[in-house]
C-alpha positions in Angstrom: 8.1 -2.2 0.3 11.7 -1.2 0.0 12.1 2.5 2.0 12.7 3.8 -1.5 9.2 2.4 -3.2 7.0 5.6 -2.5 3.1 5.2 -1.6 1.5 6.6 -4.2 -1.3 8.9 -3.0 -4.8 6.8 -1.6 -6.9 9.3 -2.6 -5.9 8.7 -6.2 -5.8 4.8 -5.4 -9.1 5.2 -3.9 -11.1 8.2 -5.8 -10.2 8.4 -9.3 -12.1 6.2 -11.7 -9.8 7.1 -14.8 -12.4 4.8 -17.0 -10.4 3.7 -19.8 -6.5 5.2 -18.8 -4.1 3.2 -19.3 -1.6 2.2 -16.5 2.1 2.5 -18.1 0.7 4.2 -21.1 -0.3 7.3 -22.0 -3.3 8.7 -23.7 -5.4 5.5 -23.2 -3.3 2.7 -24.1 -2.1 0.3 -21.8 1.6 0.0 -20.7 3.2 -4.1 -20.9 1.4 -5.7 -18.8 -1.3 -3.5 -17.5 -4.4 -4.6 -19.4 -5.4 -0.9 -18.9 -6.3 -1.1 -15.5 -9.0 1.3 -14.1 -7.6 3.6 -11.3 -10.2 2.3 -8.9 -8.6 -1.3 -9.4 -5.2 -0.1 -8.4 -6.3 0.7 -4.8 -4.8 -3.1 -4.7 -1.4 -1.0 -5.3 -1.4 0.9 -1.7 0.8 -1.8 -0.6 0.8 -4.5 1.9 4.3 -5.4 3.9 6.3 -8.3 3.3 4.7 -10.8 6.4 7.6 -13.2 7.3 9.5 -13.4 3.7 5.8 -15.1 2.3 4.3 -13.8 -0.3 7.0 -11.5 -1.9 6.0 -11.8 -5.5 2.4 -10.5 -4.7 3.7 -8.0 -2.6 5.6 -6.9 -5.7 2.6 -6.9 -8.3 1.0 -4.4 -6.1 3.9 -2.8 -6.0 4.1 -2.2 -9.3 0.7 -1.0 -10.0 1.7 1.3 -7.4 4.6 2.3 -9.4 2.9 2.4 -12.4 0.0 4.7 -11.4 2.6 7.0 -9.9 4.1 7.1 -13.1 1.0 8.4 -14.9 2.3 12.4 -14.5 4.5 11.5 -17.6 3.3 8.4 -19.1 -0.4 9.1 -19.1 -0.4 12.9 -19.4 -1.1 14.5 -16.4 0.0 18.1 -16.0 2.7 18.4 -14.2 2.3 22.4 -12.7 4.9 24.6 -11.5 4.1 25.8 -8.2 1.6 28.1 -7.6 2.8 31.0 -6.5 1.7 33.8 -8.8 -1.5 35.9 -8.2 -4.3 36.3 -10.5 -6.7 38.4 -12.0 -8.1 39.7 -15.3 -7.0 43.3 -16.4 -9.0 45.9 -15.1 -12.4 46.7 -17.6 -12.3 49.9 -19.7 -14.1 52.9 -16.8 -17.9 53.5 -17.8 -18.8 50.4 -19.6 -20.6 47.6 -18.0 -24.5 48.2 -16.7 -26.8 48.4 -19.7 -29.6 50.2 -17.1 -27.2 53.1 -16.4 -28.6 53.8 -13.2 -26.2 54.0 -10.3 -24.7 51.7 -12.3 -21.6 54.1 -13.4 -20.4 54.4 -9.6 -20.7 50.8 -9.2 -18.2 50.0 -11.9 -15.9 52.7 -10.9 -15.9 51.5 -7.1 -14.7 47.9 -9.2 -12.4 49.7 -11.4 -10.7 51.1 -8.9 -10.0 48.1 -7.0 -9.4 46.5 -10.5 -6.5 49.4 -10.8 -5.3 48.4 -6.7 -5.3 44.6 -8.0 -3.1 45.3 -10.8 -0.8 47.5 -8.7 -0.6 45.3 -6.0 0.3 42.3 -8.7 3.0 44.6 -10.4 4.7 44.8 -6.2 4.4 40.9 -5.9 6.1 40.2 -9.4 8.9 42.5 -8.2 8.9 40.8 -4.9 7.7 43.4 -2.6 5.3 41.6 -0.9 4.1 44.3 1.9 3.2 46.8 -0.6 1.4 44.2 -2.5 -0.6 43.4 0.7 -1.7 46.9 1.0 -2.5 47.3 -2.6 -5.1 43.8 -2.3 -5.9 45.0 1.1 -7.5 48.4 -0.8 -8.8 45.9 -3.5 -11.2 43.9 -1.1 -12.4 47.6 0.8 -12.9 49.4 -2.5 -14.8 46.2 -4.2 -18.5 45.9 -4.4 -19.6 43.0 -1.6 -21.5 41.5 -4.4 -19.0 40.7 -7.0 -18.0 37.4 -5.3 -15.7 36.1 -8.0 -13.9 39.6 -8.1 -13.5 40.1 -4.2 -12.2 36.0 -3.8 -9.8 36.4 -6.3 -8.4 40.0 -4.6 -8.5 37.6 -1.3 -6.8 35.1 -2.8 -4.0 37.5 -4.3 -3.5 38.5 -1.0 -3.1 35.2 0.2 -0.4 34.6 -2.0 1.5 37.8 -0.6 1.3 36.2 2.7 2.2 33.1 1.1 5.5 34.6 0.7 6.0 36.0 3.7 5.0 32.4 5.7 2.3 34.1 7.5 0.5 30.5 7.3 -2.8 31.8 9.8 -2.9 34.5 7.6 -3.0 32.7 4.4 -6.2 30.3 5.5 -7.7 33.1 7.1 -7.8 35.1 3.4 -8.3 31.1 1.4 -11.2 30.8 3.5 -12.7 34.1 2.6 -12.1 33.3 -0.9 -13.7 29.7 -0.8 -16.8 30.9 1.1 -17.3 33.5 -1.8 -16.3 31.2 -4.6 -16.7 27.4 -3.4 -15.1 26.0 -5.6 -12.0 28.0 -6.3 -9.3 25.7 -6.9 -6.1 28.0 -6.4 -7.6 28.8 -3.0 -8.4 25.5 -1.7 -5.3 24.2 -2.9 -3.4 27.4 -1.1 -5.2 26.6 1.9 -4.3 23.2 2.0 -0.8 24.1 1.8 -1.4 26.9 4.9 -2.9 24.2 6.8 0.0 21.9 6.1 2.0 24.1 7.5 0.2 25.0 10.4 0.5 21.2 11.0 -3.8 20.5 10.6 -3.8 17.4 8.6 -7.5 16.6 8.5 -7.9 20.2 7.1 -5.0 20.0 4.7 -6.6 16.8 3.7 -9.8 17.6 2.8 -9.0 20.7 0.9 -6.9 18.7 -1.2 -8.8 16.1 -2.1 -11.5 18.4 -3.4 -8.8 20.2 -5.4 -7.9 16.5 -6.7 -11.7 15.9 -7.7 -12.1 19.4 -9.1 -9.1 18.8 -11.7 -10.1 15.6 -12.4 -7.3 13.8 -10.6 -5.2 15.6 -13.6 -2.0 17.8 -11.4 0.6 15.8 -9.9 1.2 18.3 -7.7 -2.5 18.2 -5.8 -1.9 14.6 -5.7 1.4 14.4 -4.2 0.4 16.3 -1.7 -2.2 14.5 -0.8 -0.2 11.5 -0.8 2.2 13.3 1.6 -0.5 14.1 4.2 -1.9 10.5 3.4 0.7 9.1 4.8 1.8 11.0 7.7 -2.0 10.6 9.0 -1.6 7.0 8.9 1.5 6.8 10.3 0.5 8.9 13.5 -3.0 6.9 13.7 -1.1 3.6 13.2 1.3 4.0 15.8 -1.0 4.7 18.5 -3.5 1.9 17.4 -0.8 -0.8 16.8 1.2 0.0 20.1 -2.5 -0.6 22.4 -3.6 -3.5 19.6 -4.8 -6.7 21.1 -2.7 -9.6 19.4 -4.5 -11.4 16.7 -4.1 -15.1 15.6 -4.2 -15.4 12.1 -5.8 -17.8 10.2 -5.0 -21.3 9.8 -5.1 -21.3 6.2 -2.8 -18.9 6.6 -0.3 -20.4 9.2 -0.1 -23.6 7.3 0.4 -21.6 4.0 3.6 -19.1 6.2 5.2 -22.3 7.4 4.6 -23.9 4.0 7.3 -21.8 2.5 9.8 -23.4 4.6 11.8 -27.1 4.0 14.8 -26.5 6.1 13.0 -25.5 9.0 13.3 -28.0 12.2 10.1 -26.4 14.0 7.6 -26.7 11.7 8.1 -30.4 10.8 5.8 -33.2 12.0 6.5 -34.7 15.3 9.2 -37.0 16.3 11.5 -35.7 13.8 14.9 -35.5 15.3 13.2 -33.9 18.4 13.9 -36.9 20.8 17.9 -37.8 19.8 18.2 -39.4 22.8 15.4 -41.6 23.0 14.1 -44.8 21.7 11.7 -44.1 19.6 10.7 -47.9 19.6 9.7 -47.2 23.4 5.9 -45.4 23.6 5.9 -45.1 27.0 9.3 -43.0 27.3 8.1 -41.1 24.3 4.9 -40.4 26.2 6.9 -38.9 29.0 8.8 -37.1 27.1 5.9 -35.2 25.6 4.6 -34.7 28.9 7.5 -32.9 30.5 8.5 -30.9 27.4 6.3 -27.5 27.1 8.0 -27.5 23.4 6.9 -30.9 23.0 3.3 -29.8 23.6 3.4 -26.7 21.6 4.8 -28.7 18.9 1.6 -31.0 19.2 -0.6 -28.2 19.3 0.7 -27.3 16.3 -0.6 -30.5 14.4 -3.8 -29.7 16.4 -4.1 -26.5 14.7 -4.4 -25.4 18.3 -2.2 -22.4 17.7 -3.6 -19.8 20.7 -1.4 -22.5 23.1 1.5 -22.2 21.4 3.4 -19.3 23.0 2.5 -20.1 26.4 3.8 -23.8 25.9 7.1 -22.7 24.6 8.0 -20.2 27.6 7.3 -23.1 29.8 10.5 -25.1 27.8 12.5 -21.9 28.2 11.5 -21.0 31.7 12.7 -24.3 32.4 16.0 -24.0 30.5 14.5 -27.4 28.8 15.9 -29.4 26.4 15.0 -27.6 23.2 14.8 -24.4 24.5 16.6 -22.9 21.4 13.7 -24.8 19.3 10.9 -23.1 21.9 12.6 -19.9 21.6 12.8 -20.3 17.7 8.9 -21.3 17.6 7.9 -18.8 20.5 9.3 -15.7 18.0 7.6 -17.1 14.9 4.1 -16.6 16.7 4.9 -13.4 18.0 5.6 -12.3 14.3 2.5 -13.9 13.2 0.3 -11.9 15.9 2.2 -9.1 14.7 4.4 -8.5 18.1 7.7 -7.9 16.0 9.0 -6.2 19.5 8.5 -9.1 21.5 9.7 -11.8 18.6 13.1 -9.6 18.4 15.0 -10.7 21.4 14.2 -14.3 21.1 15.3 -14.7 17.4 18.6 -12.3 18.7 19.2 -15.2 21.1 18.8 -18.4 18.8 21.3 -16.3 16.3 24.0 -16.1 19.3 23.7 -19.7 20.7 26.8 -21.0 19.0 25.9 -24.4 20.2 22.3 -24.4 18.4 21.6 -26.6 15.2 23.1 -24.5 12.3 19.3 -24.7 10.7 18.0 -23.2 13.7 20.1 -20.4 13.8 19.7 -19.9 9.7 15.7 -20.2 10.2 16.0 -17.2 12.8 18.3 -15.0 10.8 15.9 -15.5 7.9 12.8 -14.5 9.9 14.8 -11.7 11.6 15.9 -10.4 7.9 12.4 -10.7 6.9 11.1 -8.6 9.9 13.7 -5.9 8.7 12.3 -5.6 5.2 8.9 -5.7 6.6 10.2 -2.2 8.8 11.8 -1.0 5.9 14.8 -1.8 6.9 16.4 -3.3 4.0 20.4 -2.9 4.3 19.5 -5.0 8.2 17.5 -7.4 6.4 20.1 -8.0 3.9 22.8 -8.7 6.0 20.9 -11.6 8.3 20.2 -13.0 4.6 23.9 -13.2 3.4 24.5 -14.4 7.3 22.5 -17.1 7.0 23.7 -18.2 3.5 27.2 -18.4 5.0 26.2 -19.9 8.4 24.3 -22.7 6.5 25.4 -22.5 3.0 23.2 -25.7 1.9 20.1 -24.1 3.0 17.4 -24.1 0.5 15.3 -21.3 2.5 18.3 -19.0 2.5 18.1 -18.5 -1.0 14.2 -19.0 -1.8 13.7 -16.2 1.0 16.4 -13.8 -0.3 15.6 -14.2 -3.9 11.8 -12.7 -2.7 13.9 -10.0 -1.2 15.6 -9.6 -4.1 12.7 -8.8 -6.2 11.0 -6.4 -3.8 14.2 -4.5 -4.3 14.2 -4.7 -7.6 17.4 -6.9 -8.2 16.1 -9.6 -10.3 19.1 -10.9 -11.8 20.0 -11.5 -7.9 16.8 -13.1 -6.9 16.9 -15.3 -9.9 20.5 -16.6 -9.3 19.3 -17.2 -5.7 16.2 -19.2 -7.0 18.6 -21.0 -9.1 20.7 -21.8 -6.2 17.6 -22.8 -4.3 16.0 -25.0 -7.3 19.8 -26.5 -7.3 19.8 -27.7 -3.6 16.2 -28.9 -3.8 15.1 -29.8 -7.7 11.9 -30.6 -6.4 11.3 -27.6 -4.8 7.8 -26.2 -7.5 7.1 -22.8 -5.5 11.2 -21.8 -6.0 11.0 -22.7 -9.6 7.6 -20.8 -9.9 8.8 -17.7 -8.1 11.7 -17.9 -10.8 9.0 -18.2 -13.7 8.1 -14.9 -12.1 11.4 -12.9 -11.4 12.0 -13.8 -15.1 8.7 -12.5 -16.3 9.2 -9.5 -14.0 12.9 -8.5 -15.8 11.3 -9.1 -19.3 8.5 -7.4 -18.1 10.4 -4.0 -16.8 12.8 -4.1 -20.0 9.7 -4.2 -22.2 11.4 -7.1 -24.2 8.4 -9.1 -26.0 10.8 -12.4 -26.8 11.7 -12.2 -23.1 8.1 -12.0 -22.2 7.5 -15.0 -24.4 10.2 -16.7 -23.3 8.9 -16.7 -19.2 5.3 -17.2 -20.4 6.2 -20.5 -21.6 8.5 -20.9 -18.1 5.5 -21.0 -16.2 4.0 -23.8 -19.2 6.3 -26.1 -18.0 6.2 -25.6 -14.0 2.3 -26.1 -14.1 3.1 -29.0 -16.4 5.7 -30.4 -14.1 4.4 -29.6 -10.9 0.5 -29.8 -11.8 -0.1 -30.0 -7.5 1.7 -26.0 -7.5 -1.1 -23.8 -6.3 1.5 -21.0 -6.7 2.7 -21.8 -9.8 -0.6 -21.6 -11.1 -1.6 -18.1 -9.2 1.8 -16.5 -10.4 0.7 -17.5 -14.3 -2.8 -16.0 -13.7 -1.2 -12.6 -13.3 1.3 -12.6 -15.7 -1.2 -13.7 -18.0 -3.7 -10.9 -16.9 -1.0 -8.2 -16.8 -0.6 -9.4 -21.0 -4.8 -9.1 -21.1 -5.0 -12.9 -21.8 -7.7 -13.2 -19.2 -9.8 -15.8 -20.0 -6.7 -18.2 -19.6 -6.0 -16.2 -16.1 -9.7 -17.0 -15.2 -8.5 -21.1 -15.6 -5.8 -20.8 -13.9 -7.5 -19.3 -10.5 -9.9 -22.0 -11.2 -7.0 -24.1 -11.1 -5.7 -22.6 -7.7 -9.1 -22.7 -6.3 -9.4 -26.9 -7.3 -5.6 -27.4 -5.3 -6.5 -25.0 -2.2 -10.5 -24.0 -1.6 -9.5 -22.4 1.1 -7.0 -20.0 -0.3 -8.9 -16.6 0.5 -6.6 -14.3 -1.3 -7.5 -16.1 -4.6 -10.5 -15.5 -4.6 -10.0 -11.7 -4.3 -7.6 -12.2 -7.9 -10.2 -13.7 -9.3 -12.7 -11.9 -8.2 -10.5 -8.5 -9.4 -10.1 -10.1 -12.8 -13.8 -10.5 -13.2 -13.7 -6.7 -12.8 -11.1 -5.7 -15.0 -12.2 -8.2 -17.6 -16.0 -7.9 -18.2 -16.9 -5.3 -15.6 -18.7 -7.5 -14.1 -18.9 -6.0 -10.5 -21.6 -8.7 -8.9 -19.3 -11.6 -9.9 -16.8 -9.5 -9.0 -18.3 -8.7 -5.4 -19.6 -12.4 -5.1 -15.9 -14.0 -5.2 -14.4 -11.7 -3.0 -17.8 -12.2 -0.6 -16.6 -15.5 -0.5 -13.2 -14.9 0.4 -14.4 -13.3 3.7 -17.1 -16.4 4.3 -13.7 -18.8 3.9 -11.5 -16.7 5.9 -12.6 -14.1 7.9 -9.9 -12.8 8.8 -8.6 -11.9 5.4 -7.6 -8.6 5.7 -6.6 -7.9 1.9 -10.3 -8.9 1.4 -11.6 -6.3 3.4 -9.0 -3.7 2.0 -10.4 -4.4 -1.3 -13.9 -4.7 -0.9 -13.6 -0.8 1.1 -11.8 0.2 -2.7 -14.8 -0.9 -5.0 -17.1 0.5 -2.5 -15.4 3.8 -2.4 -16.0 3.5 -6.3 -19.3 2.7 -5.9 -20.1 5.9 -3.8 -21.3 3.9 -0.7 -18.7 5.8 1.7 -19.8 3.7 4.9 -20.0 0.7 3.8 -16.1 1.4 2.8 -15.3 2.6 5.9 -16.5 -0.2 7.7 -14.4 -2.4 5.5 -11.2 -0.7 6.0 -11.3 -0.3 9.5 -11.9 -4.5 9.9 -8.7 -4.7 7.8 -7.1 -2.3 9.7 -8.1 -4.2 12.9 -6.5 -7.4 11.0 -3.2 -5.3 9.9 -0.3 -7.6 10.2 2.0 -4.6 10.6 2.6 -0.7 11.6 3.2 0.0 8.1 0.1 -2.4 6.8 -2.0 -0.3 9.6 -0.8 2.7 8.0 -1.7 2.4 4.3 -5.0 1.0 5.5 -5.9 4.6 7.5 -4.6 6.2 4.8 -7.4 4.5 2.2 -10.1 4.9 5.2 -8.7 8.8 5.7 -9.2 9.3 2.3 -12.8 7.9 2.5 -13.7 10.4 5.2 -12.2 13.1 3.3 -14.8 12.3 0.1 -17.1 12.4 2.9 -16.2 15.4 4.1 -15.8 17.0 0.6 -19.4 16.1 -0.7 -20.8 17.5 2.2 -19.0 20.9 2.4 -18.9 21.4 -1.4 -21.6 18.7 -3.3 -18.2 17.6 -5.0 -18.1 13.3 -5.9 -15.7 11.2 -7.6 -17.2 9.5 -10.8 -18.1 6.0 -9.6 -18.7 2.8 -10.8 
């Protein structure tokens, strides 16, 4: 998620099929790692932001893929074409032959010689860089040509096109594309020309579809059709997602998924159960003053709602403690920002966590717990050199702070320094030995350098890492899920399948598992219903599952039913944790409509599953 990871295009993510290409390899074999993963399965790689430092390591698998499909224009072959700037056509036939009938016939052919001979002429001005003249010349091509030789008169169109091309005369480019496209449907140069004129000309639903039937017509094969539809990709969902996440109605996430955000956390005052250091002054031996206490203290009572899982109460209860200027009003500021970051109001968690930082007074731990939720909300804006520094701060504010260093070493990975992230895991396992997710995510960082270096004994080496965690900490959901997908990137996925299974037996309510497994069942024995069941059943456990959604819109891209996708993206986008999560999802649902689009206009389809 680092600003430097690009997006790769969604309409590749979401489109191409590539049955049988390999991701990392070329020519059909699969790179480390990769189990040859079918495009349609890296539609998982169109990224989802860092949420609150959680979930780093998954973040970077899908990263990865990303990466990894990206890289297919020289790993896996595809052509990677100059520009297209030249203009076309055959050389003009020898005068007099042609029509066998030889009536009328002879003045025909010359009326197409001739504008054969104005072609040629006009592509002798362009090569020399005289564009006007070359204009004229196509300009006499298309009057002298017969209206019924379509391919000849699109392609002296389109040669003109490219003159205006030249000269930036964007209108007049589509106008002559267009010509050429309604006399020619499915004439690539053109509609890829077009789509260029209408990028310029700032008409991104246009530019869009035009180049995603180009992309179908080559087969998903030039990385230069695809990257521009990656560029248009993401500047439509940027626009959309800005308007739609500045009006958005705040959404509670799920409990399962609370529980699992403040899970990641030992060091972290607010999250731990009541009457734990919250009432110094009192005697704890004494219910009745305790009862009072709770009853005057809005913190005190968000706290409780907290164990309640009554989590919609929560901010209200803690602007009570600060209105009041209460007791633990930097622990009610502290807690207040954490559930604006969970609704996804990064604006309105900002100047409470800048507060905590500053209150030189405030527990150490409260102010090292803000900077690493402030550092994470950088990252998640792509703001990584911010996010950076409020880690190192907090390391040297609170230097024997096990979340300092389990948070920055998932930083660390997502910007690809894992000899950093593992000394900080180290650092991390060494203040808390105990601590199984640290020593999991350090399985993974390990696995993650081996992987990159393409160093088998160092693959081997982490493979047996994550043996012993799920040996020593058998209770380690994570530890287990990690394991499933280094063991499915190194195609051992019958022992992935156990080790969801696993996950699934220590947390039935884990959503997102589901979806792995229900992804491996895919890449493993094609089995799509199994495949569709589990990650069914991820949205019947938690509805709001927003990775569910994304996913389940993918396969049904794949599987031709456009609607149904575009239903499914838009209840993830509507879930979207972020501006930039929002994006990449109305990018995948803009690239929907576009097939849409497409098929109608041109009867042109994606292979599907």
């Amino acid at each position: 998620m680092a600003a430097s990871k690009p997006v790769e295009a969604a309409v590749v993510a979401a489109a191409a099929p590539g049955s049988g290409s390999g991701v990392g390899g070329g020519g059909g074999t699969s790179g480390p790692g990769t189990g040859g993963l079918p495009r349609w399965q890296l539609a998982l790689a169109v990224g989802a932001p860092l949420l609150l430092g959680a979930g780093a390591v998954y973040l970077w698998t899908r990263q990865r893929r990303r990466r990894e499909a990206g890289g297919r224009g020289d790993a896996g072959g595809l052509k990677r074409n100059s520009e297209r700037k030249t203009p076309e056509g055959r050389a003009s036939p020898a005068l007099g032959s042609g029509h066998p009938d030889g009536s009328g016939a002879h003045l025909e052919m010359n009326s197409l010689d001739r504008a054969q001979a104005a072609k040629n002429k006009g592509n002798k001005y362009f090569k020399a860089g005289k564009y006007e003249q070359a204009i004229q010349c196509y300009t006499e091509a298309i009057s002298l040509c017969p209206t019924e030789k379509n391919v000849d008169l699109s392609t002296f169109y389109q040669n003109r096109a490219a003159a205006y091309e030249q000269l930036q005369k964007w209108k007049e480019v589509a106008e002559d594309c267009t010509k050429a496209v309604e006399l020619n449907p499915k004439y690539v140069k053109a509609l890829f020309r077009r789509a260029k004129a209408h990028e310029k000309l700032d008409n991104k639903k246009e530019c869009l579809e035009d180049v995603t039937a180009v992309c179908i017509l080559e087969g998903f094969q030039n990385q230069q059709s695809m990257l521009l539809a990656d560029k248009v990709l993401k500047l439509l969902g940027k626009e959309k997602a800005k308007e739609k996440y500045k009006n958005r109605e705040p959404l509670m996430p799920s409990p399962q998924f609370i529980k699992s955000y403040f899970s990641s956390f030992t060091d972290d005052i607010i999250s731990q159960p009541m009457l734990k250091g919250e009432k110094s002054d009192e005697d704890k031996d004494k219910e009745g003053e305790a009862l009072e206490v709770k009853e005057n203290s809005g913190y005190l009572k968000a706290k409780q709602y907290m164990e309640e899982e009554n989590y919609d109460k929560i901010i209200s209860e803690c602007s009570k403690e600060i209105e009041a200027q209460g007791k633990y009003m930097a622990e009610a500021l502290l807690l207040r920002a954490t559930f604006y970051l969970l609704i996804g109001n990064a604006n309105a968690a900002k100047p409470d966590l800048d507060k905590v930082i500053s209150l030189k007074e405030a527990n150490v731990k409260l102010r090292a717990n803000a900077l690493i939720k402030r550092g994470s909300m950088y990252m998640q804006q792509q703001q990584p050199l911010l996010s950076t520094q409020d880690f190192n701060m907090a390391a040297d504010i609170d230097p024997q702070n096990a979340d300092v260093y389990h948070h920055r070493g998932q930083l660390k990975i997502l910007l690809d320094q894992v000899e950093e992230a593992v000394a900080d895991f180290d650092e991390c396992i060494r203040l808390r030995p105990e601590s199984a997710l640290a020593q999991a995510q350090k399985c993974f960082a390990l696995y993650r350098q081996a992987y990159t270096g393409n160093n088998s004994s160092q693959i081997q080496a982490a493979m047996k890492g994550f043996e012993e965690v799920i040996k020593k900490f058998p209770r380690c959901a994570e530890g287990y899920a990690l394991y499933a997908q280094a063991l499915t990137d190194q195609q051992q996925f019958g022992k992935a399948d156990e080790m969801y299974d696993k996950c699934i037996d220590l947390e039935p309510d884990n959503a997102t598992t589901y979806v792995h497994k229900g992804l491996l069942q895919l890449q493993w024995k094609q089995d799509l219903d199994r495949g569709l069941e589990l990650i069914s059943k991820a949205i019947e456990i938690d509805n709001k599952c927003d990775f569910a959604y994304e996913t389940m819109g993918t396969i049904e891209v794949q599987r031709g039913n456009m609607e149904k996708a575009i239903d499914m993206f838009n209840k993830a986008i509507n879930l979207a944790k972020s501006e930039m999560e929002m994006a990449h999802l109305y990018s995948l649902c803009d690239a929907a409509h576009a097939q849409t689009e497409v098929a109608k206009k041109y009867g042109l389809k994606p292979p599907t599953l």
